[in-house]
C-alpha positions as CSV (number, residue, x, y, z in Angstrom):
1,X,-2.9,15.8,16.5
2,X,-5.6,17.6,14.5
3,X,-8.7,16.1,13.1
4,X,-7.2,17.3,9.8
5,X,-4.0,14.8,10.2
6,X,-6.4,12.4,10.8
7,X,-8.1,13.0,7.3
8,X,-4.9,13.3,5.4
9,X,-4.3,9.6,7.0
10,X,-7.5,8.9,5.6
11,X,-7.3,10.0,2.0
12,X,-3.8,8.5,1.8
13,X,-4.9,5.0,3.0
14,X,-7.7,5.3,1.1
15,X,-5.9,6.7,-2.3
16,X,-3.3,3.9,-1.6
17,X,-5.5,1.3,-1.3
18,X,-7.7,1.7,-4.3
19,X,-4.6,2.6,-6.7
20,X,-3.4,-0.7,-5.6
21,X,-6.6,-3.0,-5.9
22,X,-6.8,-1.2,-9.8
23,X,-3.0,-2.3,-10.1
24,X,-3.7,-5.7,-8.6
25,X,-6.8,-6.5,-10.6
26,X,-5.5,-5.8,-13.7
27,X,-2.6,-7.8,-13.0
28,X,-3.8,-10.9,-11.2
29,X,-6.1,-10.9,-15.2
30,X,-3.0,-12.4,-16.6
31,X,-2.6,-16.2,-16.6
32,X,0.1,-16.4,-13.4
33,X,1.2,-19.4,-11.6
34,X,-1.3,-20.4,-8.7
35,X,1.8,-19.3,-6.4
36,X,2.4,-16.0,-7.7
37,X,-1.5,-15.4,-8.1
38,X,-1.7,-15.9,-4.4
39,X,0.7,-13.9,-3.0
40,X,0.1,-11.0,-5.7
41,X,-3.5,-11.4,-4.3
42,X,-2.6,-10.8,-0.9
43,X,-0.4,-7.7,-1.4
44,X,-2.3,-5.7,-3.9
45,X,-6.1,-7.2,-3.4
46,X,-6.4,-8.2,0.4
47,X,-4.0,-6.0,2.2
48,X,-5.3,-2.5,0.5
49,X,-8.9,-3.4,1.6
50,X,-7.6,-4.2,4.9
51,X,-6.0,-0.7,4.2
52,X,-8.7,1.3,2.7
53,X,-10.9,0.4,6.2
54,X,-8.4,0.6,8.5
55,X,-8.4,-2.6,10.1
56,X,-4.9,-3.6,10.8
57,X,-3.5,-0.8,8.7
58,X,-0.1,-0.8,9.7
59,X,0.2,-4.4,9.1
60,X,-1.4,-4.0,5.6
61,X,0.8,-1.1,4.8
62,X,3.9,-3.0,5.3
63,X,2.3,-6.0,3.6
64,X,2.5,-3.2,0.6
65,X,5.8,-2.3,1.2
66,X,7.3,-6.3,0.8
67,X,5.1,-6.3,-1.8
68,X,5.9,-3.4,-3.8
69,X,10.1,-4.2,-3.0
70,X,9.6,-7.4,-4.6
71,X,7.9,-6.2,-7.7
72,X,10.8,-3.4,-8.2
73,X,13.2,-6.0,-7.8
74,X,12.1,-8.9,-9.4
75,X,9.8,-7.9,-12.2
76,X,11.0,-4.1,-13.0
77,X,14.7,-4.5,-11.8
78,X,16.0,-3.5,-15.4
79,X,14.6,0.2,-14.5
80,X,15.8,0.5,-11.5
81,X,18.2,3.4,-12.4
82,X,17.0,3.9,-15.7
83,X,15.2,7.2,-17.1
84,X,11.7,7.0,-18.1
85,X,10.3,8.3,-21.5
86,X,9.7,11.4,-20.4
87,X,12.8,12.2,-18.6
88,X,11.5,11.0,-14.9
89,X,12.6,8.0,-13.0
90,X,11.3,5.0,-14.7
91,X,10.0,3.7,-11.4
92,X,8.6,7.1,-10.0
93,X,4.9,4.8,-9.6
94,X,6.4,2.1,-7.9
95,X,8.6,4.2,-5.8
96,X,5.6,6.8,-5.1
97,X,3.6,4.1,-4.3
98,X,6.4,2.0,-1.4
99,X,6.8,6.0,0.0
100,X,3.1,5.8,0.4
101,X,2.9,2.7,1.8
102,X,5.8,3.3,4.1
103,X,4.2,6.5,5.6
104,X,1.6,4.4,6.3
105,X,3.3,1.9,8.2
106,X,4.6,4.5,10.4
107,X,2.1,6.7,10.9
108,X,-0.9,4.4,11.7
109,X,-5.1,4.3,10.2
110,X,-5.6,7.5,11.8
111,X,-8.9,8.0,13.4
112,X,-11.5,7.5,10.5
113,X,-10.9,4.0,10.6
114,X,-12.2,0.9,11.5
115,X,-9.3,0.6,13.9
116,X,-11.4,-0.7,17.0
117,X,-11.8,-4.0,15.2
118,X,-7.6,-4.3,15.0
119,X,-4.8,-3.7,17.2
120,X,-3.6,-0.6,15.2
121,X,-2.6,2.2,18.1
122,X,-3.8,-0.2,20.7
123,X,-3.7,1.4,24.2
124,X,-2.8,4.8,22.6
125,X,-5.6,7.4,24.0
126,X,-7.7,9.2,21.7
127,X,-6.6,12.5,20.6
C-alpha cells in the first residue's frame, strides 16, 4: 500500500467519526430511556472517538455498523424502501454512513493512527 491509502483511511475514519459524534450528540439531547441513552452513547459517541484516533478501529467500526443496522431497522424501518423528498432513497445517510463504517471494518485504521495502543493489524509488518 501507498502512503496515500493510508490517508484516504484517515479522512474516512476521521469523516466517519465526527459525522457520527454530530449525529449522536444531537440525539442523545432528547429525553431517552437510561437504556437507550447508553447504548446510543456507545455507538455514535464512544466508538467514533475510538474511531476518529484509531485505537481499535475495526472494533469501533463494526460497533457503527450494529449500530447504525439497528437504527434503520428499528427507528427508520418505515423508509426502508421508501423514496425520499427529492427523489433519492430515503435512507441514502444511514445507508452511506453503515457503507462507511463497513469499509472500515474491513479495511483497518490505516497507518495515521494511534493503532500501537490497540490490536488493530497486530503482527502485520509496516508497509
Amino acid at each position: 500500500m501507498t502512503h496515500h491509502d493510508d490517508a484516504g483511511k484517515l479522512v474516512l475514519r476521521v469523516g466517519l467519526g465526527i459525522i457520527m459524534i454530530i449525529h449522536g450528540g444531537l440525539v442523545i439531547s432528547h429525553d431517552l430511556p437510561p437504556g437507550l441513552a447508553y447504548l446510543i452513547y456507545v455507538g455514535e459517541i464512544a466508538a467514533p472517538v475510538f474511531l476518529i484516533l484509531g485505537i481499535y478501529a475495526r472494533v469501533a467500526a463494526w460497533i457503527i455498523v450494529i449500530n447504525m443496522l439497528i437504527a434503520m431497522a428499528i427507528v427508520r424501518h418505515q423508509h426502508l424502501f421508501a423514496i425520499g423528498e427529492f427523489g433519492g432513497w430515503a435512507l441514502q445517510v444511514e445507508g452511506l454512513l453503515l457503507v462507511a463504517a463497513v469499509s472500515v471494518g474491513l479495511l483497518g485504521p490505516g497507518r495515521y493512527s494511534l493503532r500501537l495502543l490497540s490490536a488493530d493489524d497486530a503482527g502485520r509488518a509496516p508497509a
